[in-house]
C-alpha positions in Angstrom: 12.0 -22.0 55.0 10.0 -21.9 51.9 7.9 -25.3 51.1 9.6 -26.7 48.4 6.0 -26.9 46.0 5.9 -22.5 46.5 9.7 -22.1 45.2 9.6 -20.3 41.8 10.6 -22.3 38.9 14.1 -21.6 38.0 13.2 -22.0 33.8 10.3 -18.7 34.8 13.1 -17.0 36.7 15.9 -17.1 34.2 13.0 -16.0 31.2 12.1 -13.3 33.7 15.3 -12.3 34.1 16.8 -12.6 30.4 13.9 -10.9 28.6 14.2 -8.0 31.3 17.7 -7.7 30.0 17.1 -7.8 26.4 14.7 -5.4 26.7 16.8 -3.1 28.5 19.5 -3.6 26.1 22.1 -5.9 28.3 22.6 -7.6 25.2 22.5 -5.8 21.9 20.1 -6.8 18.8 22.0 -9.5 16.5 24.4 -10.7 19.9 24.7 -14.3 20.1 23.8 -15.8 23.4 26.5 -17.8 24.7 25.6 -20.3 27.2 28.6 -20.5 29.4 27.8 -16.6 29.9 24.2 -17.3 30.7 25.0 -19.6 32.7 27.4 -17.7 34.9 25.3 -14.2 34.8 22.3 -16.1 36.2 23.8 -19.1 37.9 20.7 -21.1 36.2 21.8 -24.7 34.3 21.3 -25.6 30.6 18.3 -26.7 31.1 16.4 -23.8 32.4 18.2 -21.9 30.7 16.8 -23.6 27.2 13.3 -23.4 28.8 13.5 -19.6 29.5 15.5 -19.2 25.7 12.6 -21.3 24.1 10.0 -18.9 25.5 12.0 -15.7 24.4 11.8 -17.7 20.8 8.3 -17.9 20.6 8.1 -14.3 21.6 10.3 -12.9 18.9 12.8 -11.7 21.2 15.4 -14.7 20.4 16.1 -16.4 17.3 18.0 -20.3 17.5 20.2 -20.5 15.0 20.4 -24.3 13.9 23.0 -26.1 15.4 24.4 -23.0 16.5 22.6 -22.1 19.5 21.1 -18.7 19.6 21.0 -14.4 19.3 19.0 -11.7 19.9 16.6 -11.0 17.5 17.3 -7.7 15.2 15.6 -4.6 15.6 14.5 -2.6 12.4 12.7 0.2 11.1 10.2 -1.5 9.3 9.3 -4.3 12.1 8.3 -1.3 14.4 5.8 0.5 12.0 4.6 -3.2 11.7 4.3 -4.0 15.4 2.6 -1.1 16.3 0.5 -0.5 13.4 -0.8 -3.6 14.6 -1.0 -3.0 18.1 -3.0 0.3 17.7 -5.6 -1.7 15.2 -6.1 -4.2 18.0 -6.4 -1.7 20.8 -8.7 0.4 18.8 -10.9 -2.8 18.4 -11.0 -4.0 21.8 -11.4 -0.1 23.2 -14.8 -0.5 21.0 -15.8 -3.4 22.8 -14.6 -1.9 26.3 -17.6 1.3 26.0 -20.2 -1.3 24.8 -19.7 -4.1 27.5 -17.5 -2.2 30.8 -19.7 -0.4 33.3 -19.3 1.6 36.3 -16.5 -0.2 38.0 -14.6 -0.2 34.4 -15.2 3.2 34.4 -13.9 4.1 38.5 -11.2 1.5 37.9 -9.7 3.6 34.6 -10.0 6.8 37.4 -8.3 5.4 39.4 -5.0 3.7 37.4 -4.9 6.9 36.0 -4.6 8.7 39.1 -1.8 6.3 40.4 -0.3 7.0 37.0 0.0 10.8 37.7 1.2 11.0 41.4 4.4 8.9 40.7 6.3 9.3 44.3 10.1 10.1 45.1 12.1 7.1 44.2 15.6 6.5 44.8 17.0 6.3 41.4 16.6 7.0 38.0 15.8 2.8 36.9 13.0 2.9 39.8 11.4 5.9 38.6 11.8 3.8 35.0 10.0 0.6 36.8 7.3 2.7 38.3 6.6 4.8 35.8 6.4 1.6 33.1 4.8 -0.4 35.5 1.6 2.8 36.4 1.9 2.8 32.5 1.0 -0.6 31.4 -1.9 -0.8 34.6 -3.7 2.2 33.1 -3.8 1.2 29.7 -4.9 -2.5 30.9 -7.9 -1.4 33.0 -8.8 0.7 29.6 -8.8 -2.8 27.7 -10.3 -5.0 30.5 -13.8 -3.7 29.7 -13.2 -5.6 26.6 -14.4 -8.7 28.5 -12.7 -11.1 25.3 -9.8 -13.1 26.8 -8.9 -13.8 23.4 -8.5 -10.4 22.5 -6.4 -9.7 25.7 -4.1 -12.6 24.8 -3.5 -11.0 21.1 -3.3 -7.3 22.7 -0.3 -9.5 25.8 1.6 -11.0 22.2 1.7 -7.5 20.4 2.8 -5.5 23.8 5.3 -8.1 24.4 7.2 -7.7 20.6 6.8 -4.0 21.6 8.7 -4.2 24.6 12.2 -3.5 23.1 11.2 -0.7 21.4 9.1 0.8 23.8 12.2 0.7 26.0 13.7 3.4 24.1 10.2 5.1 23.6 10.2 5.7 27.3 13.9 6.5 28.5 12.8 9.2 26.5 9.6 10.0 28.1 10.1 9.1 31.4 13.1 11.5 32.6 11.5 14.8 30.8 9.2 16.6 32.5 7.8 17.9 29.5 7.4 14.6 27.4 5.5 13.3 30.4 3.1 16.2 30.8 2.3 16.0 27.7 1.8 12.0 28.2 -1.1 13.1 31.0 -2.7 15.2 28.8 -3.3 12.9 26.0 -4.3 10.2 28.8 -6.7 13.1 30.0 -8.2 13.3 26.7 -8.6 9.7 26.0 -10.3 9.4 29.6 -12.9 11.9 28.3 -13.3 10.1 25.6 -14.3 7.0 27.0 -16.7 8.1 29.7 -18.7 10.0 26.8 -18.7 6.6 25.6 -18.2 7.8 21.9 -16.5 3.9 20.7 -15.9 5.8 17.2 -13.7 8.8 18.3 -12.7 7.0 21.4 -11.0 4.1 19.2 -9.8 6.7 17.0 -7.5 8.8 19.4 -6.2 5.3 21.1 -5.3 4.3 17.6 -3.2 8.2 17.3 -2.0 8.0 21.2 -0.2 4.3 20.6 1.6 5.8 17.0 2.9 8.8 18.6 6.0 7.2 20.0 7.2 6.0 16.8 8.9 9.3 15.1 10.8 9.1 18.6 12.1 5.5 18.7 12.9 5.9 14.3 15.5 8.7 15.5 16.7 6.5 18.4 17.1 3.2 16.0 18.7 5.5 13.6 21.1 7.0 15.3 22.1 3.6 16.6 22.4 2.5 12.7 19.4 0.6 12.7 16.7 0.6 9.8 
């Protein structure tokens, strides 16, 4: 039986679980969030259930609408470019600071997650292969920023990936199941890697600024064949 101070907080759990559905698209941009169906889909109470809404608030994902109780956030054209405008500026910045500060581990560790990265195994289903893929995904381009040794920095770069996430989503359900979209993913990965271990911060900041904007003529056809812009 599991000691009662190691059980996972049921308010984490339910945000866990209700921003991995939003980001997925269980609930569509704009669709109000009706507790009695929260309630019932993740057999949480009202009061976690705030606490994990709350988060999602702060995170951009939700919006509480006064009195009213609260939707998921809208998704547009113009709050993409802005995201990850933003996002490549600050990776660009902390990839600088990464060549001037991360040494030979830095360097082995980047190997390595990029390694794992490229030798996805079988998996039994097309939302594994999503989940491992994603999850390969986000390590590599971690261990790039790591070297970056600013804990404030990291915390801006965990905000911006986090108001990404939805729109990554559709980014890589298009990547992930075409063979050609993700070799041509490992290539740019192979040229950012030599990049970095030339330890050119100029060009190297450069291409991470163009690899992070590349998904965005993808996800504008996506959000505008679903009628968003």
């Amino acid at each position: 039986m599991t000691p009662t101070g190691s059980r996972p907080n049921s308010g984490i759990l339910g945000y866990q679980r209700l921003k991995h559905d939003i980001i997925r698209g269980t609930y569509t941009p704009g669709e109000k969030l009706l507790m009695n169906r929260l309630k019932s889909r993740y057999d949480l109470g009202v009061g976690p259930l705030r606490e994990a809404l709350s988060q999602l608030v702060s995170e951009r994902l939700v919006v509480a609408i006064s009195q009213r109780g609260y939707r998921v956030a809208s998704m547009s054209i113009q709050e993409l470019r802005d995201i990850y405008e933003a996002r490549a500026h600050v990776e660009g910045i902390i990839l600088e600071l990464a060549i001037a500060r991360g040494g030979d581990e830095w360097e082995a560790d980047i190997l390595a997650k990029s390694h794992t990265l490229s030798k996805v195994t079988k998996v039994r289903n097309s939302d594994e292969m999503l989940d491992v893929w994603d999850l390969r995904h986000k390590s590599f381009h971690a261990s790039i920023a790591s070297g970056c040794q600013s804990p404030y920095l990291l915390q801006t770069r965990d905000s911006l990936f986090d108001q990404a996430e939805r729109y990554r989503h559709l980014w890589l359900c298009h990547t992930v199941f075409s063979e050609d979209a993700l070799e041509k993913k490992r290539q740019e990965h192979a040229e950012l890697i030599e990049i970095i271990l030339s330890r050119d911060a100029s060009k190297a900041s450069k291409r991470m600024y163009e690899h992070l904007m590349t998904p965005i003529p993808i996800i504008e056809k996506i959000l505008t064949e679903r009628g968003f812009n």
